[in-house]
C-alpha positions as CSV (number, residue, x, y, z in Angstrom):
1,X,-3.7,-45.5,72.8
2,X,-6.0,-47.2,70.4
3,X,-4.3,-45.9,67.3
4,X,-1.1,-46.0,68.3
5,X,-1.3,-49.8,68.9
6,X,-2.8,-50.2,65.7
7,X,-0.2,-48.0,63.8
8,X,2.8,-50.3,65.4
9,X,1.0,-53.1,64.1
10,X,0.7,-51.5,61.1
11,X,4.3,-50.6,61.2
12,X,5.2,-54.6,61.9
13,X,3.5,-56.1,59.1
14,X,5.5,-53.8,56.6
15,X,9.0,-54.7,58.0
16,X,9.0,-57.8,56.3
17,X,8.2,-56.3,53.2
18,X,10.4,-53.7,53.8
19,X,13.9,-55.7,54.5
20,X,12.3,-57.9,51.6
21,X,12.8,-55.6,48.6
22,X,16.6,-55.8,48.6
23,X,18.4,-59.3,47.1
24,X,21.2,-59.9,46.4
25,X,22.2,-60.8,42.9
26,X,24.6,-62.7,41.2
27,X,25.5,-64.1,37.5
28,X,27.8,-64.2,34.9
29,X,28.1,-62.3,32.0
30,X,29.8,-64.0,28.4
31,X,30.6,-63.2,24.8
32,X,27.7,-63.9,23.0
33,X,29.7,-64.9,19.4
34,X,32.3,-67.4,21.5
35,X,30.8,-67.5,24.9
36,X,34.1,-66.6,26.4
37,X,33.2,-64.9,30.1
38,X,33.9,-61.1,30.4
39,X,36.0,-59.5,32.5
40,X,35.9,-55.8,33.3
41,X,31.7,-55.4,32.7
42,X,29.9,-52.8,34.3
43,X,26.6,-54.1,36.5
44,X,24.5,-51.1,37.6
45,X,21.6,-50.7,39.2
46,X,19.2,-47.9,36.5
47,X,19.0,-44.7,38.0
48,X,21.3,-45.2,40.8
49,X,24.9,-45.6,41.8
50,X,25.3,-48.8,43.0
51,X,26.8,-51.0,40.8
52,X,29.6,-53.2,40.2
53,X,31.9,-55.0,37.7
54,X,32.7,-58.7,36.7
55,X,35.8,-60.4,37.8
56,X,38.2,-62.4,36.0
57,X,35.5,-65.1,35.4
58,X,33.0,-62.7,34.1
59,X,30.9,-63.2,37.9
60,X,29.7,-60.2,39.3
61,X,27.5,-60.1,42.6
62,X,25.4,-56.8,43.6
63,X,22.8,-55.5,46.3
64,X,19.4,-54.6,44.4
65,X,16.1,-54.1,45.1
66,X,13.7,-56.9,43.3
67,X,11.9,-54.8,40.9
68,X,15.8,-52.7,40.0
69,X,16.8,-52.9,36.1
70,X,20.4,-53.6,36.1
71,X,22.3,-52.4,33.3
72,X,25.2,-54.4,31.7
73,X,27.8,-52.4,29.6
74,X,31.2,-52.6,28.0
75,X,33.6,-51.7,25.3
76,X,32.4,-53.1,22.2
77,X,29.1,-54.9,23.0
78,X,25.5,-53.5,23.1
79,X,24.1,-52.1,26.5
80,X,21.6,-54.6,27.8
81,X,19.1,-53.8,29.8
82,X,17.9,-56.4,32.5
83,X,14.6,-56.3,34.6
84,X,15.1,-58.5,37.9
85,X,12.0,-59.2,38.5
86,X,12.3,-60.4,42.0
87,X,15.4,-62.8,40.4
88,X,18.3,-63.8,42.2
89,X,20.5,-65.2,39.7
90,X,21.6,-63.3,36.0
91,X,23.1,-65.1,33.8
92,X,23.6,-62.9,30.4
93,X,25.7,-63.0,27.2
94,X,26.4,-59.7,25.1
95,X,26.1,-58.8,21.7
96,X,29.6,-57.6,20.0
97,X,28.8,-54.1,18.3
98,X,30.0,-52.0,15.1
99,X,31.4,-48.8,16.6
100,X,31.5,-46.1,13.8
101,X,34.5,-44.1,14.5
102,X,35.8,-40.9,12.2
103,X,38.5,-41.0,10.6
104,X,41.8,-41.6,11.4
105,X,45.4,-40.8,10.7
106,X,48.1,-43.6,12.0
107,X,51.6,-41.9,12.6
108,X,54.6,-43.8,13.9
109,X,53.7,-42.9,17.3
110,X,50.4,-43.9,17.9
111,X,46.5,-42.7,16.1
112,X,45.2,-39.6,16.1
113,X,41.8,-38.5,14.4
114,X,42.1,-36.9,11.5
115,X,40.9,-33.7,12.9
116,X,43.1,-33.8,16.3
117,X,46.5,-34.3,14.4
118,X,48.6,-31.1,14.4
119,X,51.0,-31.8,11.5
120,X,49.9,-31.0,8.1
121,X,49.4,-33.7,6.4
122,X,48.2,-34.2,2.5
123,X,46.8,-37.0,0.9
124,X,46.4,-38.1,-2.8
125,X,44.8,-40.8,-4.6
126,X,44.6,-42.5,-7.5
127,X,41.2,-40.3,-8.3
128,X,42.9,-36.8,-7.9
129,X,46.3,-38.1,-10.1
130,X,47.1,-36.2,-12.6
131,X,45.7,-37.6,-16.3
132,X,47.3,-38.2,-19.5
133,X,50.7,-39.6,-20.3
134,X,52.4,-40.4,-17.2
135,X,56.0,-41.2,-17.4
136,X,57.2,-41.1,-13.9
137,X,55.2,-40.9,-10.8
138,X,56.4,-37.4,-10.0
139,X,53.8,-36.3,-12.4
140,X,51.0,-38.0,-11.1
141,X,51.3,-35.4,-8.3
142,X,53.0,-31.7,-9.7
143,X,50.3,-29.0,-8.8
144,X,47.9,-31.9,-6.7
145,X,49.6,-30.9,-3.2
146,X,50.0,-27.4,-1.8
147,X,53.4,-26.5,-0.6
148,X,54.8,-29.1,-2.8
149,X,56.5,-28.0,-6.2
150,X,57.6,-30.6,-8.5
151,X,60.0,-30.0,-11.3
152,X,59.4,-32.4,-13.7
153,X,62.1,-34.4,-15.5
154,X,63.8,-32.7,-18.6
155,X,63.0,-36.3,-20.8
156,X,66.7,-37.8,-20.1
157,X,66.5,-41.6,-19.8
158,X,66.7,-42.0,-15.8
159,X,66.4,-38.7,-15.1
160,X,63.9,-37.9,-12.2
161,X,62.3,-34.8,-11.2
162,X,63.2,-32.4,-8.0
163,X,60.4,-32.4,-5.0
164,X,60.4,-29.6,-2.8
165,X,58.4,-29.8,0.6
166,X,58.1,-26.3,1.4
167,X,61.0,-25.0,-0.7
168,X,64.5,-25.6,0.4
169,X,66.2,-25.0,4.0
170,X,69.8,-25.5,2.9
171,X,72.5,-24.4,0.1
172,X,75.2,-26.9,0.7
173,X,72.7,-30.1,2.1
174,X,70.4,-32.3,0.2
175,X,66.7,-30.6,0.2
176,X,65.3,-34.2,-0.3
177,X,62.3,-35.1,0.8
178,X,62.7,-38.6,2.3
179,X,60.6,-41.2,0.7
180,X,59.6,-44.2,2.0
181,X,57.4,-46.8,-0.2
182,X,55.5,-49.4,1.5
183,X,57.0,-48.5,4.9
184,X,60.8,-48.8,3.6
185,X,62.6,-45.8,3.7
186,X,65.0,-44.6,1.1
187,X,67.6,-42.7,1.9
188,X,68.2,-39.2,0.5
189,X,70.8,-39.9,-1.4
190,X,69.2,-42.4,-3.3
191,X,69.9,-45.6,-4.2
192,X,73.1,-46.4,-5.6
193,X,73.2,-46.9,-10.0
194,X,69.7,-45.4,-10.1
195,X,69.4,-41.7,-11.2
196,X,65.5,-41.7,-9.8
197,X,64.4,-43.5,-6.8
198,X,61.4,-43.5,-8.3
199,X,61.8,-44.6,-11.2
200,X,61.8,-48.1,-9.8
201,X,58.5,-47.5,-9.9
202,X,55.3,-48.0,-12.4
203,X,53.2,-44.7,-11.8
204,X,50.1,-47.1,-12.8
205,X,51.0,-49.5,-9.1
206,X,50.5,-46.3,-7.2
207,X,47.9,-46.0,-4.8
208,X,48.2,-43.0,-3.1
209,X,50.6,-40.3,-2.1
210,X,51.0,-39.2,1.7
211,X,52.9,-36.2,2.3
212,X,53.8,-34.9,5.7
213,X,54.7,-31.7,5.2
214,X,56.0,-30.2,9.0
215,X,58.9,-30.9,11.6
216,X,56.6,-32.8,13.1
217,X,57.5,-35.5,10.9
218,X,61.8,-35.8,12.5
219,X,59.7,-37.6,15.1
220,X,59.1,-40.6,13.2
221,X,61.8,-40.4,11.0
222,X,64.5,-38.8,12.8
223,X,66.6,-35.8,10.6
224,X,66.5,-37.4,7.7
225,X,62.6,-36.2,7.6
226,X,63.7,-32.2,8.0
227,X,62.6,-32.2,4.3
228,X,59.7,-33.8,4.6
229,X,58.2,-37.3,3.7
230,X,56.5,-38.7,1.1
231,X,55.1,-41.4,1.7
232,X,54.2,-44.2,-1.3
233,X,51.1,-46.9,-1.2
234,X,51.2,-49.3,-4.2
235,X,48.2,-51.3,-5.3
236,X,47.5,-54.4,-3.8
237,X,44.8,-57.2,-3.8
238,X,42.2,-57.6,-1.8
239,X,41.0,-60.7,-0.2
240,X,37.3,-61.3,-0.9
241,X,37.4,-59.2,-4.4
242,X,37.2,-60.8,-8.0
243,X,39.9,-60.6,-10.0
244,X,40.0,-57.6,-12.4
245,X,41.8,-57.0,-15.4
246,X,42.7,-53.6,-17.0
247,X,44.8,-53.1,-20.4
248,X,46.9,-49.8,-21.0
249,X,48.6,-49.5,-24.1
């Protein structure tokens, strides 16, 4: 009877203790560049599942014991990790972080990586362009792109040269490719008093050459991409970059 008495005791002094270890906590979690509050952060508990997320106003409040480690993640800002330490309020702001992501395609219906996107898609720029005396931008391209054959001009003033995406699909229809520079389409036909479309253009402005080479193209363009696309980047400046000067004649 003896030790059971002293075992209840025993028992008694470690309920206070016991219902002791778990607080409740409570903060508010902020942008650490503006110190705007952050809605939509995850507040867990380490090594467990309890957890919860901020409101509107970047508060959050969650059942803990006092020696937990909560952990505070989101989208864009470093993981923190936050010993309480027998604490009852957290008050924390979070660091904005460089994600490195792969690389990326952007279609007219949204962003796929490069790897993930289905259509066949080839890209040139000014590094793989062909060299030497360039008279229209045609040229820059012929034999750069596979699936692509590019008859080149026969020297008339004007005169342009024939693309083919994949050889032709029709003997009465325009085999066109549809070109679009800059993001503004031109229509197969061409533009009206101008033998080349392209010819508008100085091969030295160029960029780069995008060609989408598959139907899957028609969903961006509609039919008039059944040919293909070419799409045309010119050279632009660059805020932040010196000014640079080159002479070609």
């Amino acid at each position: 009877m003896k030790q059971i008495l002293i075992f209840c005791g025993l028992l008694l002094l470690m309920a206070p203790g016991l219902f002791g270890q778990t607080v409740r906590v409570s903060g508010r979690v902020t942008d650490a560049a503006d110190g705007a509050t952050l809605p939509g952060v995850a507040v867990m508990v380490q090594g467990t599942t309890i957890g919860t997320v901020t409101d509107i106003n970047g508060d959050f409040r969650v059942d803990a014991p006092s020696n937990a480690v909560l952990v505070f993640s989101f989208v864009g800002m470093q993981t923190v990790e936050v010993p309480l330490n027998g604490r009852t309020l957290i008050n924390i702001s979070l660091e904005r972080e460089a994600i490195l992501v792969d690389e990326f395609v952007v279609i007219g219906y949204g962003i796929q990586r490069r790897e993930d996107a289905t259509g066949a898609v080839a890209v040139v720029g000014a590094r793989d362009f062909n060299r030497g005396l360039i008279t229209s931008p045609q040229q820059l391209v012929a034999g750069r792109v596979a699936g692509v054959q590019v008859t080149l001009p026969g020297g008339a003033p004007g005169d342009g040269g024939v693309i083919r995406v994949r050889g032709g699909s029709s003997l009465s229809a325009s085999n066109d490719p549809l070109i679009v520079i800059d993001g503004v389409p031109i229509e197969n036909s061409g533009v009206p008093g101008v033998r080349n479309p392209l010819g508008t253009i100085n091969p030295q402005d160029i960029e780069s050459f995008t060609v989408l080479k598959d139907a899957s193209a028609t969903a961006i363009y509609g039919a008039r991409a059944s040919n293909g696309v070419i799409l045309i980047t010119t050279k632009r400046g660059r805020e932040g970059t010196p000014m640079q000067i080159s002479y070609s004649g």
